[in-house]
gemmi code that builds the backbone of each chain (N, CA, C; Angstrom):
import gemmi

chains = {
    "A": [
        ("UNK", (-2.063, 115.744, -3.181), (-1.197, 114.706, -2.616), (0.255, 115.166, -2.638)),
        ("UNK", (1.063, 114.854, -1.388), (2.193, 115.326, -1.657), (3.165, 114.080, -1.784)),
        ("UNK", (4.247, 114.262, -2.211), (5.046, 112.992, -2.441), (6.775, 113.382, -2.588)),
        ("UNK", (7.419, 112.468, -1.453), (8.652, 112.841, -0.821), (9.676, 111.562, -1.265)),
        ("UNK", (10.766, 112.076, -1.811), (11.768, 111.300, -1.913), (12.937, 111.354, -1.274)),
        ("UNK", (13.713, 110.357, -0.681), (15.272, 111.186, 0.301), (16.054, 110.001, -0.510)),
        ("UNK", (17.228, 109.740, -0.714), (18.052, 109.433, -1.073), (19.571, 109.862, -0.664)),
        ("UNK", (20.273, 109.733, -0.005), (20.665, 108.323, 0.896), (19.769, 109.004, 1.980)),
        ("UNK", (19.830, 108.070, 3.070), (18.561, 108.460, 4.009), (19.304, 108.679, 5.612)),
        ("UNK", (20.451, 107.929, 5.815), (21.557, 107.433, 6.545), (21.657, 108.956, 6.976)),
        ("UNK", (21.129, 108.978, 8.835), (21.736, 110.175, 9.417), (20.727, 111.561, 9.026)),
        ("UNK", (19.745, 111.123, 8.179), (18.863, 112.174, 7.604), (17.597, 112.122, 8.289)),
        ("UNK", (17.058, 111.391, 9.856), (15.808, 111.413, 9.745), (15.097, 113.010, 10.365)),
        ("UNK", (16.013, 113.709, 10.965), (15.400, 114.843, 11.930), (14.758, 115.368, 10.576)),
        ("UNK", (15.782, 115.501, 9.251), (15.419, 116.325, 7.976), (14.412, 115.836, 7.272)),
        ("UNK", (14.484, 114.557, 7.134), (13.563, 114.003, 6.351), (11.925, 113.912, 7.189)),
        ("UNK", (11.737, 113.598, 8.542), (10.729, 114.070, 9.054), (10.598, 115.311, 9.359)),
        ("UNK", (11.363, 116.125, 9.053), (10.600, 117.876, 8.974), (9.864, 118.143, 8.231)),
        ("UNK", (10.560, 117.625, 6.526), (9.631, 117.802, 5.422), (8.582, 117.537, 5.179)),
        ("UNK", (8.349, 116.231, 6.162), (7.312, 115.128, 6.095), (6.024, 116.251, 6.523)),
        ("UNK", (6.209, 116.913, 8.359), (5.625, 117.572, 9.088), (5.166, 118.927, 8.378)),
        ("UNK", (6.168, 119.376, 6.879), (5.736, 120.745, 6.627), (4.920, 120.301, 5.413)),
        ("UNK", (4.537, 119.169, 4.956), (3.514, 119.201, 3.718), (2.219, 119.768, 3.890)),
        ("UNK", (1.415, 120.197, 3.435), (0.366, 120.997, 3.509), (-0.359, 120.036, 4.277)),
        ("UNK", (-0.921, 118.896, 3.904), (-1.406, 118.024, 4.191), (-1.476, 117.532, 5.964)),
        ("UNK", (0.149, 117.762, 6.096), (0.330, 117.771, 7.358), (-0.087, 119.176, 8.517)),
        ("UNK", (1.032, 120.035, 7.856), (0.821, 121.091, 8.301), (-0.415, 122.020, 8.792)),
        ("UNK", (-1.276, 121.610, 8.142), (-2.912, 121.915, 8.041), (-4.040, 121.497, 9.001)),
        ("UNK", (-3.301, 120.456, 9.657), (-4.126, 119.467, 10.943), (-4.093, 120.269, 11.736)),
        ("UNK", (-5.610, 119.621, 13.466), (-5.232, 120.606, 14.274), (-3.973, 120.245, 15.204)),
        ("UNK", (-4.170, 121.174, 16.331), (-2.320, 120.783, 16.892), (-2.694, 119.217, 17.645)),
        ("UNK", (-3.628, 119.012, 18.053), (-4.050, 117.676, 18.271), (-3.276, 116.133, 17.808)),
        ("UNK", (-3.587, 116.588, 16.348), (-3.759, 115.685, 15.085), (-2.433, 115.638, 14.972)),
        ("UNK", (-1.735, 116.787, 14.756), (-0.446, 117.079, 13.940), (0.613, 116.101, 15.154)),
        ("UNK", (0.257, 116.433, 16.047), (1.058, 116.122, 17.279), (1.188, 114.627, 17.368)),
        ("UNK", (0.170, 113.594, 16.946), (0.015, 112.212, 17.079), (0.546, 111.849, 15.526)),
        ("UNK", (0.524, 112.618, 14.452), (0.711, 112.487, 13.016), (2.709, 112.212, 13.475)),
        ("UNK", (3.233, 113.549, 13.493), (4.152, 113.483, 14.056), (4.880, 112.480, 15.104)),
        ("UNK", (4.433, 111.844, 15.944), (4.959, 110.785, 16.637), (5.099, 109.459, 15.596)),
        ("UNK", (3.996, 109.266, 14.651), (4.093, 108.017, 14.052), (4.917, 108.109, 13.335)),
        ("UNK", (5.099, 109.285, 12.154), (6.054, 109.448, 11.356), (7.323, 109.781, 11.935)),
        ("UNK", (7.298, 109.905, 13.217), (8.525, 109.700, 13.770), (9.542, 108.658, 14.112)),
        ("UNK", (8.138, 107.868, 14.657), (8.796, 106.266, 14.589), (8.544, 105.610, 13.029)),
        ("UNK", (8.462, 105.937, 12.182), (8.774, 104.935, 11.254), (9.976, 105.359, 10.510)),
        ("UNK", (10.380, 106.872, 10.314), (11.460, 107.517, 9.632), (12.548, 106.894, 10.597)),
        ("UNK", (12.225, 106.551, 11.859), (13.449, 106.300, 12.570), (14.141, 104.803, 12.091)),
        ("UNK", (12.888, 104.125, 12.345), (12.763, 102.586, 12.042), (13.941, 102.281, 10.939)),
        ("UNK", (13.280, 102.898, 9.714), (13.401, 103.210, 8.399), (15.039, 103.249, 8.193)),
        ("UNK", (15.321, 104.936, 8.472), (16.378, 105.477, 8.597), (17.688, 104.452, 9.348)),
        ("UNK", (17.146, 103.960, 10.197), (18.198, 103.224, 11.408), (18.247, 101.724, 10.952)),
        ("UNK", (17.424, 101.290, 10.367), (17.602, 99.503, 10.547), (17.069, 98.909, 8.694)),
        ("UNK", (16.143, 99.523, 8.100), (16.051, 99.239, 6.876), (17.257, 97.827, 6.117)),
        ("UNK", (18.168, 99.221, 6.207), (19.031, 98.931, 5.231), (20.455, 98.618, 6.271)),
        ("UNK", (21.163, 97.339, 4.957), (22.525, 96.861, 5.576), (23.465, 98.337, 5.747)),
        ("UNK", (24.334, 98.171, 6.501), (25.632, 99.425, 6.224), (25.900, 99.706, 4.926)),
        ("UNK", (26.160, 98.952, 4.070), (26.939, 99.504, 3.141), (26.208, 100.184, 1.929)),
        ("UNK", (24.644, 99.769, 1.983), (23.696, 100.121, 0.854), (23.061, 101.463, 1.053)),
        ("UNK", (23.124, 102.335, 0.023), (22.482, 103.682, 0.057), (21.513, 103.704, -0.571)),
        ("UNK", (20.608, 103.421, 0.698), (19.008, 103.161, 1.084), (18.180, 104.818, 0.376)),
        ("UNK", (16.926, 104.190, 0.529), (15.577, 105.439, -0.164), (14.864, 105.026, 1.066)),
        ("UNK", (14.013, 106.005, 1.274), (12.406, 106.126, 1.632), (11.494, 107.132, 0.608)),
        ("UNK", (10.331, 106.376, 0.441), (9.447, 107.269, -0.666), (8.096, 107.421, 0.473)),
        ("UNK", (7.920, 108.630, 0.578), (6.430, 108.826, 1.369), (5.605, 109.690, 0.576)),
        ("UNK", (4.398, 108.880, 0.352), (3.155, 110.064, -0.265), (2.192, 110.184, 0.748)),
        ("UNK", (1.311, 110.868, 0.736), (0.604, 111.914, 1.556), (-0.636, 112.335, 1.058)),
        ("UNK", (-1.998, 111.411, 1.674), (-3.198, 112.285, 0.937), (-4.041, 112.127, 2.097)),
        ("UNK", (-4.822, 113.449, 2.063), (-5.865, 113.918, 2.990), (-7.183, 114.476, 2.291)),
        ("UNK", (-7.915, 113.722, 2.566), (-9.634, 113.971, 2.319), (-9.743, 115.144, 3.518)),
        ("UNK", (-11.509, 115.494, 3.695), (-11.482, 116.275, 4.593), (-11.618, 115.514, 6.161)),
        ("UNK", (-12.282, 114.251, 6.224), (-11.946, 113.858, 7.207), (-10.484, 112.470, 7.569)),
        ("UNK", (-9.775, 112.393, 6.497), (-8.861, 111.780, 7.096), (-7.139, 111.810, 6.146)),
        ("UNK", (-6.817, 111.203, 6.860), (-5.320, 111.338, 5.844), (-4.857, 110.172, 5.846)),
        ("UNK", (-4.367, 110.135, 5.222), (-3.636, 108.304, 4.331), (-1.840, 108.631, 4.191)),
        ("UNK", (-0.776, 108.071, 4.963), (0.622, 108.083, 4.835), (1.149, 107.355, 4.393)),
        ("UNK", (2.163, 106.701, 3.532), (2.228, 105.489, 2.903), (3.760, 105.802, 2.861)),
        ("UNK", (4.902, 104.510, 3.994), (6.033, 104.799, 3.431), (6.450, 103.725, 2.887)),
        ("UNK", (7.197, 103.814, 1.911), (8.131, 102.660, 0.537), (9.468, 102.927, 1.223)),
        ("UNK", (10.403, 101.504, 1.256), (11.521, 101.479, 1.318), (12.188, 100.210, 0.482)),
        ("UNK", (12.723, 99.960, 0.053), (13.337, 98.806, -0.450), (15.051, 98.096, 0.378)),
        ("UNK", (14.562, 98.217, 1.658), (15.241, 97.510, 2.267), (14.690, 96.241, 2.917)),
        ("UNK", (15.758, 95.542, 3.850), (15.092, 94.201, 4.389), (13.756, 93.911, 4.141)),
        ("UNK", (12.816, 92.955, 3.921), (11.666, 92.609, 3.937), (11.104, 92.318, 5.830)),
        ("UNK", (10.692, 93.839, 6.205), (10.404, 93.557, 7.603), (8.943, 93.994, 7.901)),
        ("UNK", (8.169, 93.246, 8.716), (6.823, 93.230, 8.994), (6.817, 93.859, 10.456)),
        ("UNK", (6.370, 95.309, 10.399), (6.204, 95.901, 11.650), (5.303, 95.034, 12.710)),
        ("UNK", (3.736, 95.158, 11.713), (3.170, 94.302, 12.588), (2.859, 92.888, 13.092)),
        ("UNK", (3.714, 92.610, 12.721), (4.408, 90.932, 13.304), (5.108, 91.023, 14.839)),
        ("UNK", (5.399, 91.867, 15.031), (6.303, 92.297, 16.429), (5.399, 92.260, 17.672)),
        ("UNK", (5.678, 91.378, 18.367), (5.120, 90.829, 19.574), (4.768, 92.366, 20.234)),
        ("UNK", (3.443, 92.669, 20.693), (2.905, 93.670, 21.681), (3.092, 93.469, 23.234)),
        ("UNK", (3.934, 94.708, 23.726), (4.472, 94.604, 24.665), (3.050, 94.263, 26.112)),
        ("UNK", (3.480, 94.108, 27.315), (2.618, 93.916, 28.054), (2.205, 94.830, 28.897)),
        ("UNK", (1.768, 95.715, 28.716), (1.614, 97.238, 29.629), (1.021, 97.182, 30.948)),
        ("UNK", (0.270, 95.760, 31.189), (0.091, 95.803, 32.455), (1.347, 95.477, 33.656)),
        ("UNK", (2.317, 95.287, 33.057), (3.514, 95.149, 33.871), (4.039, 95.750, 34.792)),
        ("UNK", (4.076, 95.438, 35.965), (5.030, 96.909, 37.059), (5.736, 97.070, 36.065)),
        ("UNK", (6.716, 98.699, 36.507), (7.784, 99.184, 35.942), (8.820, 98.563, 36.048)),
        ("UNK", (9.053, 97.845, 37.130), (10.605, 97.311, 37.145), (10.593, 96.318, 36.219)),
        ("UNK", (9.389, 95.653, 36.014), (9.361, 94.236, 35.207), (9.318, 94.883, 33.262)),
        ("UNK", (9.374, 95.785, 33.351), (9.391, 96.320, 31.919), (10.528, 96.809, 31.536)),
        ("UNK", (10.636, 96.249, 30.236), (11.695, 96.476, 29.547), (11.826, 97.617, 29.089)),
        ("UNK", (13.511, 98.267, 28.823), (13.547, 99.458, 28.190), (13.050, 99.592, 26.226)),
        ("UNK", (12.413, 100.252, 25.787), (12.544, 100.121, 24.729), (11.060, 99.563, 23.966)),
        ("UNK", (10.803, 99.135, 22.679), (10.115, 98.424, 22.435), (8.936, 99.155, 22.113)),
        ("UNK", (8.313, 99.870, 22.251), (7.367, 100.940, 22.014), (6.772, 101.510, 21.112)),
        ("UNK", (7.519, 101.583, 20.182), (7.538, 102.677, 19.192), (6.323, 102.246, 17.977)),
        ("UNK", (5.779, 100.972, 17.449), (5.289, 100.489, 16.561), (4.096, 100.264, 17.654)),
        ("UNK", (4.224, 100.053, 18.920), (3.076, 99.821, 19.480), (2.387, 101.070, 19.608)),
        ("UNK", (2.917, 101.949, 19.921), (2.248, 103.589, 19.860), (1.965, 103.959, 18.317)),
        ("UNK", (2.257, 103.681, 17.631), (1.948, 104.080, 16.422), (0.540, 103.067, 15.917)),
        ("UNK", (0.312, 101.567, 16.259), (-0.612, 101.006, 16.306), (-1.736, 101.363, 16.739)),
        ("UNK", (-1.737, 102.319, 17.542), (-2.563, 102.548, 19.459), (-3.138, 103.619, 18.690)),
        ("UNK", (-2.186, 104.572, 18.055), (-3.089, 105.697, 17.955), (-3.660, 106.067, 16.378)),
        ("UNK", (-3.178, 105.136, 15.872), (-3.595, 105.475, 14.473), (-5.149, 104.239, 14.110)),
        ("UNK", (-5.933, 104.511, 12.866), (-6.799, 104.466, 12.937), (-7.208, 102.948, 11.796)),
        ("UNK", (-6.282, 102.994, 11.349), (-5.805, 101.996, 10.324), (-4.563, 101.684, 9.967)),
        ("UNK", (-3.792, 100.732, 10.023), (-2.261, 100.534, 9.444), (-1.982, 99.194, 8.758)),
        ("UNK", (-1.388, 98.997, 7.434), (-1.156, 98.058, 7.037), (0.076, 98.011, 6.337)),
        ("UNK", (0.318, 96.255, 6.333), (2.137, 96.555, 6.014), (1.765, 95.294, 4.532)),
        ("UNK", (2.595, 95.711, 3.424), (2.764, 94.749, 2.208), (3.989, 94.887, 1.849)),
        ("UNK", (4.492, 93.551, 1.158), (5.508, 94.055, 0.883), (5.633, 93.410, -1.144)),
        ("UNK", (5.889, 94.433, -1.957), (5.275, 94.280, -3.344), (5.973, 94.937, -4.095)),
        ("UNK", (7.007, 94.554, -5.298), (8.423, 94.920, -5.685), (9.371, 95.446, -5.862)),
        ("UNK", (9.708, 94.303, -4.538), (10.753, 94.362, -3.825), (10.942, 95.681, -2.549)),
        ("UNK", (9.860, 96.274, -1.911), (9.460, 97.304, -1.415), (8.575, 96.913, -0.251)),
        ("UNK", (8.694, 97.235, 0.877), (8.297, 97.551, 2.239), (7.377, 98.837, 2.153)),
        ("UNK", (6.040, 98.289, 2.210), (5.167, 99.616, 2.306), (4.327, 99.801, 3.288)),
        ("UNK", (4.387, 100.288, 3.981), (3.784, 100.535, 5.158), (3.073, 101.820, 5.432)),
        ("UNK", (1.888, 101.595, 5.583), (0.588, 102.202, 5.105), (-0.174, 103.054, 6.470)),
        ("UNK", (-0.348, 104.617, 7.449), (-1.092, 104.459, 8.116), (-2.166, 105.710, 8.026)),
        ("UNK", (-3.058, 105.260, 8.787), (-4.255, 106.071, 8.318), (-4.933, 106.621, 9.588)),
        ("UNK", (-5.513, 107.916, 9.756), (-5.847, 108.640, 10.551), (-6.965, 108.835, 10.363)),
        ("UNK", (-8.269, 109.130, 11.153), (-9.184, 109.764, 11.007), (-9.131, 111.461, 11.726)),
        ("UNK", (-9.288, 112.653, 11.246), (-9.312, 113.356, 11.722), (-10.424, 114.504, 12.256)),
    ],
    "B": [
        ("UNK", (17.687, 114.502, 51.698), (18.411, 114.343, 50.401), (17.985, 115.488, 49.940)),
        ("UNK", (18.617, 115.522, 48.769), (18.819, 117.030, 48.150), (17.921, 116.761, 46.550)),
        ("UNK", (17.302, 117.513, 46.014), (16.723, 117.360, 45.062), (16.853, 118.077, 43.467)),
        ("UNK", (17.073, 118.194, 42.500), (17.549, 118.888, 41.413), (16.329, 118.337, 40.670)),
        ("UNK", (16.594, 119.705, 39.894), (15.288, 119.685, 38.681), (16.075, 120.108, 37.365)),
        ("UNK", (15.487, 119.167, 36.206), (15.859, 119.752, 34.915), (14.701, 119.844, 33.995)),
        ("UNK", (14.728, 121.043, 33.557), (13.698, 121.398, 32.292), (13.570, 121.184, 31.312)),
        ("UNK", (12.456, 120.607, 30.696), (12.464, 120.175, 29.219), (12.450, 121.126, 28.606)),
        ("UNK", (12.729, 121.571, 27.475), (12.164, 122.385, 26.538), (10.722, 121.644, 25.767)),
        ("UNK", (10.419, 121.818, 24.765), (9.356, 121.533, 23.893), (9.128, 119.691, 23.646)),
        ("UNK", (10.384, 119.494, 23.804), (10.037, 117.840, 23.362), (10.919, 116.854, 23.717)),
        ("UNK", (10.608, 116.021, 23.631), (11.552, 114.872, 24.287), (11.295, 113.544, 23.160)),
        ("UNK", (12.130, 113.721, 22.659), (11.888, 112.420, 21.529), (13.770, 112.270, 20.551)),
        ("UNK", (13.424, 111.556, 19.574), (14.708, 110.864, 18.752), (15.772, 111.699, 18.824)),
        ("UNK", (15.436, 113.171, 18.857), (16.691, 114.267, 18.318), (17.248, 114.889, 19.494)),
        ("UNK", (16.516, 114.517, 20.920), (17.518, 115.382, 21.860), (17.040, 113.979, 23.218)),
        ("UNK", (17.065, 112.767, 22.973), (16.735, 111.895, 24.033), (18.232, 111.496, 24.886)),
        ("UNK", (19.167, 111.843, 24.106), (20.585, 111.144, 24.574), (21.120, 112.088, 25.579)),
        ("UNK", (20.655, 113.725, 24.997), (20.812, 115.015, 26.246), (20.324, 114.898, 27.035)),
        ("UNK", (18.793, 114.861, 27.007), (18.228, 114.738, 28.084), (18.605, 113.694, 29.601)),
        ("UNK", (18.864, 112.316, 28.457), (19.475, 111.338, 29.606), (20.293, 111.537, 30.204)),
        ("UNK", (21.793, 112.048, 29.528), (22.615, 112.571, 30.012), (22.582, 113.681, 31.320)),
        ("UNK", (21.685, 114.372, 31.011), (21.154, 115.303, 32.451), (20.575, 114.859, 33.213)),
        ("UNK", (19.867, 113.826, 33.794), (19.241, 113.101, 34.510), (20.243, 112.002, 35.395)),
        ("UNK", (20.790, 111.615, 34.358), (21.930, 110.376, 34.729), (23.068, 111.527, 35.996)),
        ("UNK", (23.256, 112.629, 35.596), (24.712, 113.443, 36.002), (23.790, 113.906, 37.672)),
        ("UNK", (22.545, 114.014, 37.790), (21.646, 114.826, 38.934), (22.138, 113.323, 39.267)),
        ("UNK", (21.416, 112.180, 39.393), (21.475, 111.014, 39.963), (22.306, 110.530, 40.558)),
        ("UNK", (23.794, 110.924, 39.670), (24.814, 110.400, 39.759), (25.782, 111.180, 41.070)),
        ("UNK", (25.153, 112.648, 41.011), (25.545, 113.223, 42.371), (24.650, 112.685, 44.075)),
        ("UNK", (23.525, 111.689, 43.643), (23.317, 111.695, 44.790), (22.057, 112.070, 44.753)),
        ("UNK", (21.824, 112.699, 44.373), (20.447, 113.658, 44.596), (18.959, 113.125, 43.611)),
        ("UNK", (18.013, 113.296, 44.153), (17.089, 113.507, 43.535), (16.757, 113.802, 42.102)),
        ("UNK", (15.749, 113.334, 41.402), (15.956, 114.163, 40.124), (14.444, 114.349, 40.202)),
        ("UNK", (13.782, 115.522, 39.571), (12.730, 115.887, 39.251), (12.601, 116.611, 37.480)),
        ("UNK", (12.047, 115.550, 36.675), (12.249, 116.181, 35.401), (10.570, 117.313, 35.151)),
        ("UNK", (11.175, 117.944, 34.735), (9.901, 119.285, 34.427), (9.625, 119.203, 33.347)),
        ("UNK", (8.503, 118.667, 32.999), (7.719, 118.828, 31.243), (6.677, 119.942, 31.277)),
        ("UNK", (6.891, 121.237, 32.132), (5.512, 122.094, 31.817), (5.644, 122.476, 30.207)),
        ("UNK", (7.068, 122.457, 29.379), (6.985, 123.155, 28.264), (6.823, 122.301, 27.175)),
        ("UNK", (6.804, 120.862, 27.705), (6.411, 119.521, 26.330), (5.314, 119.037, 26.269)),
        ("UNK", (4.617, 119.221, 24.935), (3.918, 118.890, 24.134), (4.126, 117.681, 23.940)),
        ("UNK", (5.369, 117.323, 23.339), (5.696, 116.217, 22.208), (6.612, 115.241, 23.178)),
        ("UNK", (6.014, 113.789, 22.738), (6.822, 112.936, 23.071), (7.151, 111.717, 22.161)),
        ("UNK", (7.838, 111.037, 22.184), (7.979, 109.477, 21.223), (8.260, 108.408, 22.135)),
        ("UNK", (8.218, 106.961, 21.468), (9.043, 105.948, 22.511), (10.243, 106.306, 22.816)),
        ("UNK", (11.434, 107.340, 22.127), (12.583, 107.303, 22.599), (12.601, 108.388, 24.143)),
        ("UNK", (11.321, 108.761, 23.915), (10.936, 109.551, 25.186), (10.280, 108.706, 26.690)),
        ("UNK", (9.952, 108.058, 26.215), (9.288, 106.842, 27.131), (10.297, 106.123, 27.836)),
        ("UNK", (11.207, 105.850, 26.760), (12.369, 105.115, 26.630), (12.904, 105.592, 28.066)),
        ("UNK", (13.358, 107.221, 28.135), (14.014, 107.784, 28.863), (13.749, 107.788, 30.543)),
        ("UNK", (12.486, 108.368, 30.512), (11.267, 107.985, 31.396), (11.601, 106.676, 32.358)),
        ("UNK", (11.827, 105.516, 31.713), (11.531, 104.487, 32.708), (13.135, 104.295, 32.632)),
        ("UNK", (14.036, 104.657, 32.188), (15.320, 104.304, 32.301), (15.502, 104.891, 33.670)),
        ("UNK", (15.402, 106.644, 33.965), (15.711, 107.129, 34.597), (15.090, 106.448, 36.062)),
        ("UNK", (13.735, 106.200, 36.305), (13.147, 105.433, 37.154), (13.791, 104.406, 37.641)),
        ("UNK", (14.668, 103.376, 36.492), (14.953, 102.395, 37.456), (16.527, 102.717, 37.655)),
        ("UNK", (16.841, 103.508, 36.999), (18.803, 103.825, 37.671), (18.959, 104.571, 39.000)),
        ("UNK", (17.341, 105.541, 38.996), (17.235, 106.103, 40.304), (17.197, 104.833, 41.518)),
        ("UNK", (15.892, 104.295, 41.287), (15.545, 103.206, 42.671), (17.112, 102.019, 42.377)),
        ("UNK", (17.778, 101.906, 41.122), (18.767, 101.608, 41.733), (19.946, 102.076, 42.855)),
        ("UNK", (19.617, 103.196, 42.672), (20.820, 103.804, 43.755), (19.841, 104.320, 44.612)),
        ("UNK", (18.310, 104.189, 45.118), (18.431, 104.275, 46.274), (17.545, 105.812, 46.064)),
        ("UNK", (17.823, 106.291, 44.852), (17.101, 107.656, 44.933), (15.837, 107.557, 43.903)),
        ("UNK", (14.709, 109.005, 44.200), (13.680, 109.041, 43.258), (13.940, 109.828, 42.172)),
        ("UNK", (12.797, 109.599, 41.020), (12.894, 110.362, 40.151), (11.413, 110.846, 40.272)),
        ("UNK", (10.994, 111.916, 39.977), (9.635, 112.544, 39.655), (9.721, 113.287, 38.329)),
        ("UNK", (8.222, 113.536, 38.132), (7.692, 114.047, 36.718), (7.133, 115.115, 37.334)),
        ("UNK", (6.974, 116.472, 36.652), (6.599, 117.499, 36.962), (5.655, 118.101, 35.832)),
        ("UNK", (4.475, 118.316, 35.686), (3.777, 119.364, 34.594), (3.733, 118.484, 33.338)),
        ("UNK", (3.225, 117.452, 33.851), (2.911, 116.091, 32.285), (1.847, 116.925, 31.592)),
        ("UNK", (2.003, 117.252, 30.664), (0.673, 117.578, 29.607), (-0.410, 117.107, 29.524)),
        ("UNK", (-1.843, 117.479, 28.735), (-2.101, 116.281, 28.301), (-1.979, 115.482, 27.644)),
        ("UNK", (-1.264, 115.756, 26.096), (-0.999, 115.565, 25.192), (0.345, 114.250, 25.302)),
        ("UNK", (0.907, 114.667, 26.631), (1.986, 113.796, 26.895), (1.424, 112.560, 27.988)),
        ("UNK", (0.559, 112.993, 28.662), (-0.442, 112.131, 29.312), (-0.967, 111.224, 28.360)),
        ("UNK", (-1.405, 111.556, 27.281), (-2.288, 110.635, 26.415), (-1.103, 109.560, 26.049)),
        ("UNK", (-0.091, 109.826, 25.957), (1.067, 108.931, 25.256), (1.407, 108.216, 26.386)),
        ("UNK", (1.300, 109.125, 27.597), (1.664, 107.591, 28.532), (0.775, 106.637, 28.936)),
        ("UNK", (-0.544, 107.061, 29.157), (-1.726, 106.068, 29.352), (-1.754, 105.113, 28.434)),
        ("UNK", (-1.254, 105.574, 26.834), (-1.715, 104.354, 25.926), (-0.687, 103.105, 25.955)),
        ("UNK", (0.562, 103.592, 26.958), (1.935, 102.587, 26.641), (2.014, 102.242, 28.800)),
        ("UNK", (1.009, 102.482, 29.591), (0.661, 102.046, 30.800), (2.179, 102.403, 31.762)),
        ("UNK", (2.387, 104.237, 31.098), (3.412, 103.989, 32.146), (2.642, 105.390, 32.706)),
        ("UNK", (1.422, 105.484, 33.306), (0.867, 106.705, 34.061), (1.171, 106.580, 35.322)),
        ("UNK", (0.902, 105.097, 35.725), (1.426, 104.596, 37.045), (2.699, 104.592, 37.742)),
        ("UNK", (3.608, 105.000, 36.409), (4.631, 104.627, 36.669), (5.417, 105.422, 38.169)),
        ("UNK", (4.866, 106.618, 37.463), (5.794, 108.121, 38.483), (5.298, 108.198, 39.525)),
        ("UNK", (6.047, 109.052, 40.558), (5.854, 110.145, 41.044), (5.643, 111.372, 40.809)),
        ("UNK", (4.540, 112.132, 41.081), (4.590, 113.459, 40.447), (5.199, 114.678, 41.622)),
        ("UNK", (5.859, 115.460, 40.870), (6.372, 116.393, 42.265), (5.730, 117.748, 42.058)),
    ],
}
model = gemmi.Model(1)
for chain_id, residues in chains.items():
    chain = gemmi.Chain(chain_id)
    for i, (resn, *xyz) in enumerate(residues, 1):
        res = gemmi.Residue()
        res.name, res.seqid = resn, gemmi.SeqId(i, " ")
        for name, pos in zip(("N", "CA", "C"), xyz):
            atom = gemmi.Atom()
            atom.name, atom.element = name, gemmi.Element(name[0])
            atom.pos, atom.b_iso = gemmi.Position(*pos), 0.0
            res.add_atom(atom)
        chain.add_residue(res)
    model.add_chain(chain)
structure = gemmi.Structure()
structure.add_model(model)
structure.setup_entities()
């Protein structure tokens, strides 16, 4: 299992999702896997990184990392705002383009392609949980 | 009309989405056509999607197209699951 700490996090996500991408765990998938692994942990380091936390507080993210042989388990901790990803209204994809909004995406693609995801929030910590089959 | 193409490199997501726009917006903004080229991306995110349908509707706002060139599959799979396959033109 690997297990990642950043402290302050502000302006850090390209870095902090590199590390994420070079854990063995990660690194080890096929390019398939790695490639959809990578998008989710992309949108949540962003999430994370960008909106968590008020301005003035120097925010954490804690991510651990475990992979059986057929799947992997991501789990990120933050102790900012108490926010429920999956509470967020799912956009309407059957929409023409003009009628669609910019934006909005990011938790829905991460929903779409992952295999399990769950959000708790348990002291004082935002944990948000997703799971792959590989 | 006159048509311009810009090349992706490897990816289009959080760390280079504001360049990319920026190059799309400046082709548009002359008038012309834009044709974005993904033969070399793999990787995409919503801030890539994001870009995608921005450029689409600033084009048909002024009157001009935008096309997609050399969608992956990998980048295909990301747009089918968020229903913007329909969206393009492919050139």
């Amino acid at each position: 299992m690997s297990e990642l700490h950043f402290q302050p996090i502000k302006g850090r996500a390209r870095e902090i999702l590199k590390a994420i991408l070079q854990t063995p765990e990660i690194s080890s998938c096929s390019l398939k896997d790695g490639l959809v692994l990578r998008m989710a942990c992309e949108e949540i380091v962003m999430n994370v990184t960008s909106y968590a936390y008020p301005e003035d507080v120097e925010g954490y993210i804690d991510i651990e990392i475990e992979k059986s042989d057929h799947r992997i388990v991501i789990r990120f901790k933050d102790g900012g705002v108490p926010f429920n990803p999956l509470e967020r209204p799912e956009p309407d994809i059957k929409l023409h383009w003009s009628k669609r909004r910019i934006g909005g995406l990011g938790i829905f693609l991460v929903i779409k392609k992952m295999d399990a995801i769950h959000y708790t929030y348990v002291d004082q910590k935002n944990v948000l949980t997703i799971e792959k089959n590989l | 009309m006159d048509t311009e193409t810009y090349k992706l490199d490897e990816e289009l997501d959080s760390f280079n989405n504001k360049q990319v726009q920026e190059e799309i917006l400046a082709i548009l903004d002359k008038g012309c056509n834009a044709v974005l080229d993904m033969t070399d991306c793999k990787y995409i995110s919503s801030t890539g999607l994001r870009v995608l349908l921005y450029s689409k509707k600033m084009a048909a706002s002024k009157g001009l197209k935008f096309y997609l060139k050399g969608v992956s599959d990998e980048v295909k799979d990301i747009m089918d699951v968020t229903g913007f396959n329909d969206f393009f033109d492919y050139a």
